[in-house]
C-alpha positions in Angstrom: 4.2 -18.8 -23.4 7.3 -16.3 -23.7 8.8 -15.5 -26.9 11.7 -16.1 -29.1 13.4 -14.8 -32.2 16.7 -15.3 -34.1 18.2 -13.6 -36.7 21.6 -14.4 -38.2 22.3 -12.4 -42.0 23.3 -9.7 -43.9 20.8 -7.2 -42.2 21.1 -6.0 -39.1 19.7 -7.9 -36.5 18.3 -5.5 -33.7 15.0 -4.5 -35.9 14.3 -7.9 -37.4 14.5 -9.5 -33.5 12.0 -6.2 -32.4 9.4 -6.8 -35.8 9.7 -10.4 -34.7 9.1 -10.3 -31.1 6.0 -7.4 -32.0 4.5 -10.3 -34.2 4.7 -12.5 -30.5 3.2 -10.3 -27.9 0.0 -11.7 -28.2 1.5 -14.6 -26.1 1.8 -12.6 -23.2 5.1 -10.9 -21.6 6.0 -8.7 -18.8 9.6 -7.9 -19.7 12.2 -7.9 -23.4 15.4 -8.3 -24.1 17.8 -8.5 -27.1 21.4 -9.6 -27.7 23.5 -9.1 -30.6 26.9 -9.5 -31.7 28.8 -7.4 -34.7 31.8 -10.2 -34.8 33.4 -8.8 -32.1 34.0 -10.8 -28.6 31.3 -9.1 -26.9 26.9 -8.9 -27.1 25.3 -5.9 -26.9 22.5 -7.0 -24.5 19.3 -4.6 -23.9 16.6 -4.9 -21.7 13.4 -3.3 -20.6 10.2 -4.1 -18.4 6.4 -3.6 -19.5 5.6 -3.3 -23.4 8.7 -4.2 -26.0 7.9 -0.3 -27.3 10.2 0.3 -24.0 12.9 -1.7 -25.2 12.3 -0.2 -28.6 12.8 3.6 -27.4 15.9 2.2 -25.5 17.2 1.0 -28.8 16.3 3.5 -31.3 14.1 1.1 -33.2 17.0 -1.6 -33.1 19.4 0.9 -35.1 21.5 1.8 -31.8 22.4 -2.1 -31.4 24.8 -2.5 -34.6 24.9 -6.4 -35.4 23.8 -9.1 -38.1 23.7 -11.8 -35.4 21.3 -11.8 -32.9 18.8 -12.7 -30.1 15.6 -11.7 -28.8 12.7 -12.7 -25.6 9.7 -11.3 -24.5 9.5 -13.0 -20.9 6.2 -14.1 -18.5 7.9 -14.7 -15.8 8.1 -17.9 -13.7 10.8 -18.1 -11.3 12.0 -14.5 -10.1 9.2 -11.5 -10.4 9.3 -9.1 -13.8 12.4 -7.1 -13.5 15.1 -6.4 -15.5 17.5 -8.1 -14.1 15.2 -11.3 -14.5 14.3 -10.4 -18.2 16.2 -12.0 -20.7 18.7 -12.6 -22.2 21.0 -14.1 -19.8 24.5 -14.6 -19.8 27.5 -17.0 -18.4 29.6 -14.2 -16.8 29.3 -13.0 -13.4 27.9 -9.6 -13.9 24.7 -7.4 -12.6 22.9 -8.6 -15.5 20.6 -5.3 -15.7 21.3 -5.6 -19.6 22.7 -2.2 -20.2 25.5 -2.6 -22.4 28.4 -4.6 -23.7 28.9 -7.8 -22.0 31.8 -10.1 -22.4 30.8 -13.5 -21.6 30.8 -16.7 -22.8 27.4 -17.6 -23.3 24.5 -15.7 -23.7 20.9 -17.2 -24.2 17.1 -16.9 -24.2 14.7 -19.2 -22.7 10.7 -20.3 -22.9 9.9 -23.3 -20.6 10.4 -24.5 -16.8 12.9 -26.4 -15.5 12.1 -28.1 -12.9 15.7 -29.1 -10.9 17.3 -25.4 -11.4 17.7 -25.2 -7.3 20.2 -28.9 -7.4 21.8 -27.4 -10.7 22.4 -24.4 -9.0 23.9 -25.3 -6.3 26.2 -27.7 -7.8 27.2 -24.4 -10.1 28.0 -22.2 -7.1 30.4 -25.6 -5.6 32.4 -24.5 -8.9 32.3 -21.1 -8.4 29.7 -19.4 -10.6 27.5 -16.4 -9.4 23.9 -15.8 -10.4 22.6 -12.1 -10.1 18.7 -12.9 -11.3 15.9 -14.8 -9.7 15.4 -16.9 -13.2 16.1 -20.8 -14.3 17.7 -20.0 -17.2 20.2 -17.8 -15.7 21.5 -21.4 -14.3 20.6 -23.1 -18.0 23.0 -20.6 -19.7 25.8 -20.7 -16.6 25.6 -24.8 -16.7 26.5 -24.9 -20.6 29.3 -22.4 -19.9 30.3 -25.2 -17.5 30.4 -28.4 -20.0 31.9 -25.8 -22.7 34.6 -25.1 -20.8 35.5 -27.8 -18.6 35.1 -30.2 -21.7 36.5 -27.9 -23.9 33.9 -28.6 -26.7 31.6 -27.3 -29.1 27.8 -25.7 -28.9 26.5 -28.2 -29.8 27.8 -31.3 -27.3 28.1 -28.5 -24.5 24.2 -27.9 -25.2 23.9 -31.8 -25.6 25.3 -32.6 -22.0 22.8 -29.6 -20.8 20.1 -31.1 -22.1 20.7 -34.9 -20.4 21.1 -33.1 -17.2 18.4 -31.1 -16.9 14.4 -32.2 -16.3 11.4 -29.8 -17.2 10.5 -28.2 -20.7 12.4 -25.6 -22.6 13.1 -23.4 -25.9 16.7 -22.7 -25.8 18.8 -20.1 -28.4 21.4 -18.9 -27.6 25.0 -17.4 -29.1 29.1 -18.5 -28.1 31.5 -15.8 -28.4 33.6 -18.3 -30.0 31.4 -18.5 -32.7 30.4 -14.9 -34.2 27.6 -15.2 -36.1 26.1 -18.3 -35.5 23.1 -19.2 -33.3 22.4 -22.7 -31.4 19.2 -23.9 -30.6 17.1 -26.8 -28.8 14.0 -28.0 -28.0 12.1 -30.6 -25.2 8.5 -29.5 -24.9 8.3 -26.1 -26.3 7.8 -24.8 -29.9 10.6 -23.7 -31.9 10.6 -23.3 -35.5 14.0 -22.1 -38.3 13.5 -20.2 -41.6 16.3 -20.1 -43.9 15.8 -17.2 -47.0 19.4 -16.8 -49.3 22.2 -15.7 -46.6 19.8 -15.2 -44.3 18.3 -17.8 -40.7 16.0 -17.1 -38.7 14.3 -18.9 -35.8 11.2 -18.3 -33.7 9.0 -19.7 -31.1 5.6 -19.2 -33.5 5.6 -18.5 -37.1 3.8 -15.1 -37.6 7.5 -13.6 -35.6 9.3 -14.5 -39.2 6.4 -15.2 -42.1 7.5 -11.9 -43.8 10.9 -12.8 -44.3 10.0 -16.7 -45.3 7.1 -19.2 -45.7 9.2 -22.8 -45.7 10.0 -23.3 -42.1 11.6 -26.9 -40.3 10.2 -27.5 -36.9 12.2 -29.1 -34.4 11.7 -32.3 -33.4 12.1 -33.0 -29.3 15.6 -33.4 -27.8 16.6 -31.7 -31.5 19.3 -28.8 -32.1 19.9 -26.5 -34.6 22.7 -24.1 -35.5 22.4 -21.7 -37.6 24.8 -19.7 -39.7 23.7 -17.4 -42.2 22.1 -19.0 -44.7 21.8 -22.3 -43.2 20.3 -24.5 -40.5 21.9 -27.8 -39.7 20.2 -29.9 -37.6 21.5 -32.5 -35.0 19.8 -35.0 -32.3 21.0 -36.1 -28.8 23.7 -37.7 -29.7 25.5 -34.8 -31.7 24.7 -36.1 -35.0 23.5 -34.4 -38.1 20.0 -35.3 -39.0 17.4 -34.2 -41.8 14.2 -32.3 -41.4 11.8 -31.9 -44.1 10.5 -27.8 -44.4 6.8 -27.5 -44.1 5.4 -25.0 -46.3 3.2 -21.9 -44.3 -0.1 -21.5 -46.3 -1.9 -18.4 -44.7 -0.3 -15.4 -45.6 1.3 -12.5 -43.6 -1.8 -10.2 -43.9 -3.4 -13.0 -42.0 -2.0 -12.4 -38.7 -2.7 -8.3 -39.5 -5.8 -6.5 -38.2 -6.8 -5.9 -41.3 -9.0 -2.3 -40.3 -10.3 -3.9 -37.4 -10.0 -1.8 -34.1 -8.6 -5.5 -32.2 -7.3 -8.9 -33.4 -10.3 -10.7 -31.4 -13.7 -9.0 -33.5 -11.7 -9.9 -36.6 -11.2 -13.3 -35.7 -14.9 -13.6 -34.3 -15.4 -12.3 -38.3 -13.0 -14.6 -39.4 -15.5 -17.4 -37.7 -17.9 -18.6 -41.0 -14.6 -18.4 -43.4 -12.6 -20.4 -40.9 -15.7 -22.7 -40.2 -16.2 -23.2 -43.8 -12.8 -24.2 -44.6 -12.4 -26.7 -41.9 -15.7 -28.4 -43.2 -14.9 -28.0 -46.6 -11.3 -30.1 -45.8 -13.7 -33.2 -44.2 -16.8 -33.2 -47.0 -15.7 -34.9 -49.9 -18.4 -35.2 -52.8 -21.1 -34.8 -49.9 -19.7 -36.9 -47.4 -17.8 -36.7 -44.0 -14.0 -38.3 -45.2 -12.0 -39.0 -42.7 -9.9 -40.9 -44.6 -6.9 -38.4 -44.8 -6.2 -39.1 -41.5 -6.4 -43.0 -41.3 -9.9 -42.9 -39.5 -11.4 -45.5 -41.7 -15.1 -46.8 -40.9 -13.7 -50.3 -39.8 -11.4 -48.5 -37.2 -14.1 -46.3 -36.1 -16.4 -49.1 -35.5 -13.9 -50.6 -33.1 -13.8 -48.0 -30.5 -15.8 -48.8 -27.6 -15.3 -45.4 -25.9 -13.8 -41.8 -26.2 -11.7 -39.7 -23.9 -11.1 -36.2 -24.5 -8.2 -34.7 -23.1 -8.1 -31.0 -23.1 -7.7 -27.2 -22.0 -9.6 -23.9 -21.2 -11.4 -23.1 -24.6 -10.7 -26.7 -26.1 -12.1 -28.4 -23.2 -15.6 -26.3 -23.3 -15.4 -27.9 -27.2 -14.3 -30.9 -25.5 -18.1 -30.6 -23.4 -19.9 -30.0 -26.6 -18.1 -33.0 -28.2 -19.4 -35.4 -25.4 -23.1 -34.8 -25.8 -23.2 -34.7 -29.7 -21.1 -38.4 -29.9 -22.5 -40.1 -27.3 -26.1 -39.0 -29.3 -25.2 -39.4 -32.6 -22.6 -42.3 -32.4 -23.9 -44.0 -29.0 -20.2 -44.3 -27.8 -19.7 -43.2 -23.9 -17.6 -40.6 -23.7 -15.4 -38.8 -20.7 -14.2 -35.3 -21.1 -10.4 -34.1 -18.9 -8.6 -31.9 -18.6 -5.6 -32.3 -19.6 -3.6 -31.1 -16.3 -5.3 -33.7 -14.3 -5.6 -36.8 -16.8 -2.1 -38.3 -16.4 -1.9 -37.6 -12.7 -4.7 -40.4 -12.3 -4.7 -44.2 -13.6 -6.1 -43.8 -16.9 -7.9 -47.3 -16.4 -8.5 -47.2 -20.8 -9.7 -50.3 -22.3 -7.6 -51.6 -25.5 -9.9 -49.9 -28.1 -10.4 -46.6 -25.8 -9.5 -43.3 -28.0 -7.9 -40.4 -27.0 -8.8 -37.5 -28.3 -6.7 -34.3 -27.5 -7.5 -30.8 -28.8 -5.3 -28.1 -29.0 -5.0 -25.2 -31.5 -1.5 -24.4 -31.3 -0.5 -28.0 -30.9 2.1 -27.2 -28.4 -0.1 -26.8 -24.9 2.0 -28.4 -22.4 -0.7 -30.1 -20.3 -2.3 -31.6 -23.4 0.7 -32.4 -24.8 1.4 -35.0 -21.5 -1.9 -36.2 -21.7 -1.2 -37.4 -25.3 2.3 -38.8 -24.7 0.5 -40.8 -21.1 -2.2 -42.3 -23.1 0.2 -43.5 -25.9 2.3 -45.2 -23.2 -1.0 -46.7 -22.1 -1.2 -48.3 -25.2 -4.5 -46.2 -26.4 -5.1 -44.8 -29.8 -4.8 -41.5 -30.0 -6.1 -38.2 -32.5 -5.9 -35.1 -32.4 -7.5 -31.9 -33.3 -4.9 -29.1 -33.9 -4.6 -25.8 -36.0 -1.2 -25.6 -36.6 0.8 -28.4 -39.1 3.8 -29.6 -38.2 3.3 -29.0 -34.4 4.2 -31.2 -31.6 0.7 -32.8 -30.8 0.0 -33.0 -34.5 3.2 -35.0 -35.1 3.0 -37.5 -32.0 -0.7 -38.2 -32.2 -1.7 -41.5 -34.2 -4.3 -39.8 -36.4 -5.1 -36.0 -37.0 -7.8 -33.8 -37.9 -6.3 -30.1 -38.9 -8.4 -26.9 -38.8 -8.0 -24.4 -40.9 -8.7 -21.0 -39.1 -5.2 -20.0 -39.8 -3.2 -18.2 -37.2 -5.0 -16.7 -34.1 -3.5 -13.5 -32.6 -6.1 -12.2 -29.9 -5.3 -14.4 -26.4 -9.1 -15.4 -26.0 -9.8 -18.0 -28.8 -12.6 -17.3 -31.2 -12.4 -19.3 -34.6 -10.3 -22.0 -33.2 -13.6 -22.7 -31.0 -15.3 -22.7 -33.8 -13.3 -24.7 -35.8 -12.9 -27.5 -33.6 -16.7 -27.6 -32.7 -16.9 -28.1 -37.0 -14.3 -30.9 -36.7 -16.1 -32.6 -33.8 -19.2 -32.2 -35.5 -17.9 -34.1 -38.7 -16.1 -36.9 -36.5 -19.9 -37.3 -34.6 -21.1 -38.2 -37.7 -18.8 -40.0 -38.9 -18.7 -42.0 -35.9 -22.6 -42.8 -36.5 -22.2 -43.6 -40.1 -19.3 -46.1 -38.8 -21.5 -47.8 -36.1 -24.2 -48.1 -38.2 -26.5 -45.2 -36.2 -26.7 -42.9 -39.1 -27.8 -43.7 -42.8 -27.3 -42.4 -45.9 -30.4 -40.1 -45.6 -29.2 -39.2 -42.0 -25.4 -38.3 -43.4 -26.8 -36.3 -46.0 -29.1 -34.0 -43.8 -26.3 -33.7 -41.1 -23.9 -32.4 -43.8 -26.6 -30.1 -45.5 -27.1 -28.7 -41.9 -23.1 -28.4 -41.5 -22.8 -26.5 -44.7 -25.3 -24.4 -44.0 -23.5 -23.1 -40.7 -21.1 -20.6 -42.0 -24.0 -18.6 -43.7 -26.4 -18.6 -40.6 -23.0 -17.5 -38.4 -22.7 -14.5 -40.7 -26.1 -13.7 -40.2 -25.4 -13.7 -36.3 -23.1 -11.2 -36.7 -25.0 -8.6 -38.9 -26.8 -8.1 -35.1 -24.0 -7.4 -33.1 -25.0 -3.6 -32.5 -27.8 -4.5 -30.0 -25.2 -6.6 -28.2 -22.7 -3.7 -28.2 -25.3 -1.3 -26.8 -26.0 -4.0 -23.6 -22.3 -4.9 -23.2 -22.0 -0.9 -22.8 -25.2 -1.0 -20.5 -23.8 -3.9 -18.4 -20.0 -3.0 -18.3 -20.3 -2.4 -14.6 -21.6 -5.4 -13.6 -19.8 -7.5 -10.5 -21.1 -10.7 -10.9 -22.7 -12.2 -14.4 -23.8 -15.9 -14.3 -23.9 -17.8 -17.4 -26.7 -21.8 -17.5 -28.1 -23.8 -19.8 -28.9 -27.8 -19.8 -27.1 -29.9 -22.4 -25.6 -28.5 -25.3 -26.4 -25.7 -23.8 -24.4 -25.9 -20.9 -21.2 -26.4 -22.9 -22.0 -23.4 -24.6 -22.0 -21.3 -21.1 -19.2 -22.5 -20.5 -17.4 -20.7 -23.3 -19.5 -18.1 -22.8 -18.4 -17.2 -18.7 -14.7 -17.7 -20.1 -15.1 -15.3 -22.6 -16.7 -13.0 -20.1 -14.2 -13.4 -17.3 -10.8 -13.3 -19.5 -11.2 -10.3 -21.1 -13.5 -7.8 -19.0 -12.0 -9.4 -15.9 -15.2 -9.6 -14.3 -16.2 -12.3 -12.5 -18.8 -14.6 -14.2 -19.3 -18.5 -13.7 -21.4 -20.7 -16.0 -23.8 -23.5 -14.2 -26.1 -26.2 -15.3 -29.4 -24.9 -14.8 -30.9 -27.8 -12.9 -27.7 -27.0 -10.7 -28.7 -23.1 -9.4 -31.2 -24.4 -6.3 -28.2 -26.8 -4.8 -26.6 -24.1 -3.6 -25.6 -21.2 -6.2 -28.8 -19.6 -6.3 -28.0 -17.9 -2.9 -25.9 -15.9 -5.4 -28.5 -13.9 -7.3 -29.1 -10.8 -5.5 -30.6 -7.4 -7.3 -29.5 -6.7 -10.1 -27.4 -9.7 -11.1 -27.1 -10.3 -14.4 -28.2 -14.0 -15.6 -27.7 -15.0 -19.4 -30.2 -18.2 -20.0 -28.6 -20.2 -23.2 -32.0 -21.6 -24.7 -31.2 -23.7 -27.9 -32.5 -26.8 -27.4 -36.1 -27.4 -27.3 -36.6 -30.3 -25.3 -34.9 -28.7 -22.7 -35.9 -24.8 -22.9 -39.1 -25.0 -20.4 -37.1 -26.4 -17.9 -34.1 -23.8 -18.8 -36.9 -20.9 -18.7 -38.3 -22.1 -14.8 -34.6 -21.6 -14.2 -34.5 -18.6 -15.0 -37.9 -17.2 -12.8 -36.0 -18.4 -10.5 -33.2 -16.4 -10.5 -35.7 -13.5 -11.8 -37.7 -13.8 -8.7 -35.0 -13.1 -6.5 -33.8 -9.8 -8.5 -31.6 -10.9 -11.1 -31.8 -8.9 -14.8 -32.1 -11.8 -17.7 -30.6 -12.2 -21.0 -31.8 -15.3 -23.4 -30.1 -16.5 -25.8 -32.1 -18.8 -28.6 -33.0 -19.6 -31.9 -36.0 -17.9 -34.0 -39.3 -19.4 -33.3 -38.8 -19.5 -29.1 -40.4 -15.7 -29.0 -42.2 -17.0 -25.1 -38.5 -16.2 -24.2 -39.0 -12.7 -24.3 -42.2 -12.8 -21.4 -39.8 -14.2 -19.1 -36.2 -12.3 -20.1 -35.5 -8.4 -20.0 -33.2 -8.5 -23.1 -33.1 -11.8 -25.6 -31.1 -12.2 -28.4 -32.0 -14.9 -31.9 -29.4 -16.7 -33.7 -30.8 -18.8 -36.4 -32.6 -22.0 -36.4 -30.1 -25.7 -36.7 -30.3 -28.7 -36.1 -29.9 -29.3 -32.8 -26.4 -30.7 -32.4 -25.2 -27.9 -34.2 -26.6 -25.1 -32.5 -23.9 -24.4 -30.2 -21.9 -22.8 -33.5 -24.5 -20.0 -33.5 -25.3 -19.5 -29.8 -21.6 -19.1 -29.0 -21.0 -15.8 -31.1 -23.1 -13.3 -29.3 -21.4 -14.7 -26.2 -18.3 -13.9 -27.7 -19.4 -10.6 -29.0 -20.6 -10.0 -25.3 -17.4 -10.5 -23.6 -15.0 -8.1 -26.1 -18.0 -5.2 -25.9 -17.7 -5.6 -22.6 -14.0 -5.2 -22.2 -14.3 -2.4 -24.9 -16.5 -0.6 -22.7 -14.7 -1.2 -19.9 -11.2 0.1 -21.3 -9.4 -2.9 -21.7 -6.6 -4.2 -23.1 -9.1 -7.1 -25.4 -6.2 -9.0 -27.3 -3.7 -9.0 -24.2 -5.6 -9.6 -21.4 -3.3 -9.5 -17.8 -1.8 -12.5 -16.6 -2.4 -14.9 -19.8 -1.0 -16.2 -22.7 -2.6 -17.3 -26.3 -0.1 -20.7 -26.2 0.5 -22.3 -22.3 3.6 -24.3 -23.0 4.8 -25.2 -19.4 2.7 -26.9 -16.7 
């Protein structure tokens, strides 16, 4: 969730760490902090609370910290509240640790992940006589490699080794020895680190856009891995303290990518982004006019042998998650059970031997999801998953997986990753139906005309975003805004309330229509806005009686449907049209006004859109 860069070079450090850790914030922070060395025995450390333009102004842009070797964090704090003292980096030596100068110590490292037996290591630390001035776990990380370094009197990298046996919980460690001027030491269990070497220069990251100017061919660290880097070079080592090789994985997606490109916020040019990023996806799982799968070992025969699907997921991917369980279990006839993923692997997963598991992520590193996948593994299911980013965790430890291409996603509340995975869910559906002998050639050929057809009818959803700008503005007051649908539908509201609530931070929930008169109808008073989703047509009378109902009792009514269902408008006080689908697909068109909705909204309201309080784009710790 927090954020890491490191630079070792010819440059100095300070401004690459603060262009780094700029390209990061979208992950969420509350505090930053940088450390560099010049060769010398001690570490300029820096740190600020609120935005990293605070630690910026401390620093002069970087150019007051002199150094070619350094570290940098943006923290979301955990254990101990945002302060300075708790901001990172931390170091070995007993001092205030309010990072305002030159510190002598040891050790000094940065930190993304929990871990979870800090209070036993602590303790055991203070029996030797170590003091801790912050509230933080990786205060006691740093302070208990200082211990094995010393009383072993080894290197980085089995000091960091004996660390990493010892402790339990997830973590994203770099950190710098005064012993060893210009090198950096790094290791992973559980959270995303990546290295970038470029000439005499090394750089490492927790997320790619923090160093994709300065190179595209990055290594990604496999768990219980470590890296040190020197300038110039990475060399990369496993538990054990022996050198191992990593194959680079080229970055596709450009630096301009992860750029607003003249856009006033990251999320409307993603929501933009949606028919290119929909598009591609597809266009990666149509070969020649058919859904192939084949890529990523999902041949017909193994297809045909699964008897049921679990989908393990979170937030966003679990709404796509709710989509993907009505469109399979209609197209392909399979049962299928949608979890979250931070309640799967606390219950007995009870899968039969040709269950699937599928987990979807976007960055590929969510913590919860990430569990889920390693607990059905050791259950002996097969596994898949659905991930945007290559070369990530999930993506490497899943048995088959589906990529999407909607390249790198800045704004914390996902647009085009939605998307995409609906367009990946949609093409395993089929495929699934073609496998089990549901679907025919005539039937496969439609659904992928309909699929293709999807990234033109989304752009065409957008060209009317001005009438859902001027009711966002109209409705940016509102206190309560209630989100149903039946079906597909549903899943759609879903997404919809999140987007709502996550960004305008006003409350909203999403219901299943049939659902309001057990209980949450008592809800509606004057004046409470109700947003009917209306796409499918075997279920839109009962949706519109729904809505009377909340109508009768004072509520204002949006609908949202396809051309054609016009009787919406006798019922609603504002409706909106997306284009026309087929009906498994619909729920790529309804979701965009939603979307829309929710950032007008915050807009109006004065909002922060791409860094909403309290969240993060990436969760990587339980």
């Amino acid at each position: 969730m927090c954020g890491i860069v490191g630079y070792t070079g010819s440059r100095p450090a300070a401004p690459i760490l603060l262009d780094g850790l700029s390209k990061l914030e979208y992950r969420g922070y509350d505090s930053a902090g940088l450390a560099v060395r010049d060769g010398t025995a001690l570490a300029q450390v820096v740190k600020a609370t609120g935005k990293l333009k605070n630690l910026s102004d401390k620093t002069d842009g970087g150019r007051a910290v002199p150094g070619s070797c350094g570290i940098g964090h943006t923290r979301w704090a955990t254990h101990g509240e945002p302060s300075q003292t708790n901001a990172h980096p931390h170091v070995s030596g007993n001092c205030s640790g309010t990072g305002s100068g030159p510190v002598e110590s040891a050790v000094v490292g940065v930190h993304n992940g929990i871990i979870e037996n800090f209070d036993e290591l602590k303790a055991k630390l203070l029996r030797h006589g170590y003091q801790f001035y912050s509230a933080t776990d990786t205060e006691v990380v740093v302070k208990l490699v200082d211990y094995y370094y010393n009383k072993y009197k080894i290197g980085p990298v089995d000091a960091i080794n004996r660390m990493m046996v010892r402790v339990r919980g997830s973590y994203a460690l770099a950190m710098m020895f005064r012993d060893y001027p210009g090198e950096i030491f790094a290791a992973r269990k559980d959270s995303p680190m990546i290295i970038g070497v470029d000439g005499d220069n090394a750089y490492l990251a927790s997320d790619v856009p923090a160093i994709l100017k300065y190179t595209r061919s990055v290594y990604y660290i496999g768990n219980m891995q470590l890296a040190r880097l020197a300038p110039g070079s990475a060399t990369f080592y496993d538990l054990n303290g022996d050198e191992i090789s990593i194959e680079p994985t080229e970055i596709t997606w450009d630096a301009e990518a992860a750029e607003k490109g003249g856009y006033e916020h990251f999320m409307i040019k993603e929501i933009h982004e949606q028919p290119a990023a929909v598009r591609d996806t597809l266009a990666s799982l149509i070969k020649d006019g058919r859904i192939d799968l084949s890529a990523a070992g999902l041949t017909d025969e193994l297809l045909a042998s699964v008897t049921s699907v679990r989908v393990v997921a979170c937030g966003s991917a679990w709404h796509v998650g709710m989509a993907a369980q009505y469109v399979l279990e209609d197209m392909a006839a399979l049962p299928v059970r949608v979890e979250l993923a931070s309640e799967f692997r606390y219950r007995k997963l009870l899968l039969d031997e040709n269950a699937l598991v599928l987990v979807i992520s976007q960055s590929g590193e969510t913590a919860d999801s990430l569990a889920a996948l390693r607990a059905a593994k050791a259950a002996g299911a097969r596994t898949l998953a659905i991930v945007n980013v290559v070369g990530s965790t999930i993506a490497r430890e899943a048995d088959s997986v589906l990529y999407t291409l909607a390249g790198p996603e800045i704004a914390v509340a996902t647009t085009k990753a939605y998307s995409a995975q609906l367009a990946a869910v949609y093409a395993l559906a089929v495929a699934f139906g073609r496998a089990r002998g549901l679907i025919d050639e005539a039937g496969c050929a439609h659904y992928v005309e309909e699929l293709n057809a999807l990234p033109d009818k989304m752009e065409r959803v957008l060209e009317d975003k001005e009438r859902i700008q001027w009711f966002a503005a109209k409705y940016a007051g509102a206190k309560d805004v209630f989100f149903i649908g039946r079906g597909l539908d549903y899943a759609v509201s879903l997404e919809g309330s999140l987007k709502m609530k996550e960004i305008s931070y006003i409350h909203s929930e999403a219901y299943a229509a049939g659902e309001l008169k057990h209980g949450t109808i008592s809800l509606i008073e004057n004046g409470t806005l109700v947003i009917g989703v209306l796409t499918q047509d075997d279920l839109f009378e009962k949706t519109i009686s729904n809505m009377v109902e909340c109508k009768s009792r004072g509520a204002y009514l949006m609908g949202l449907t396809g051309y054609g269902h016009y009787a919406v408008e006798d019922t609603a006080d504002f409706t909106v049209y997306v284009p026309r689908a087929d009906q498994h697909f619909m729920g790529s068109l309804a979701v965009i006004p939603l979307q829309l909705l929710g950032y007008y909204t915050s807009v109006a309201r004065g909002l922060d859109v791409d860094k909403p309080r309290n969240l993060a784009k990436s969760v990587t710790v339980e």
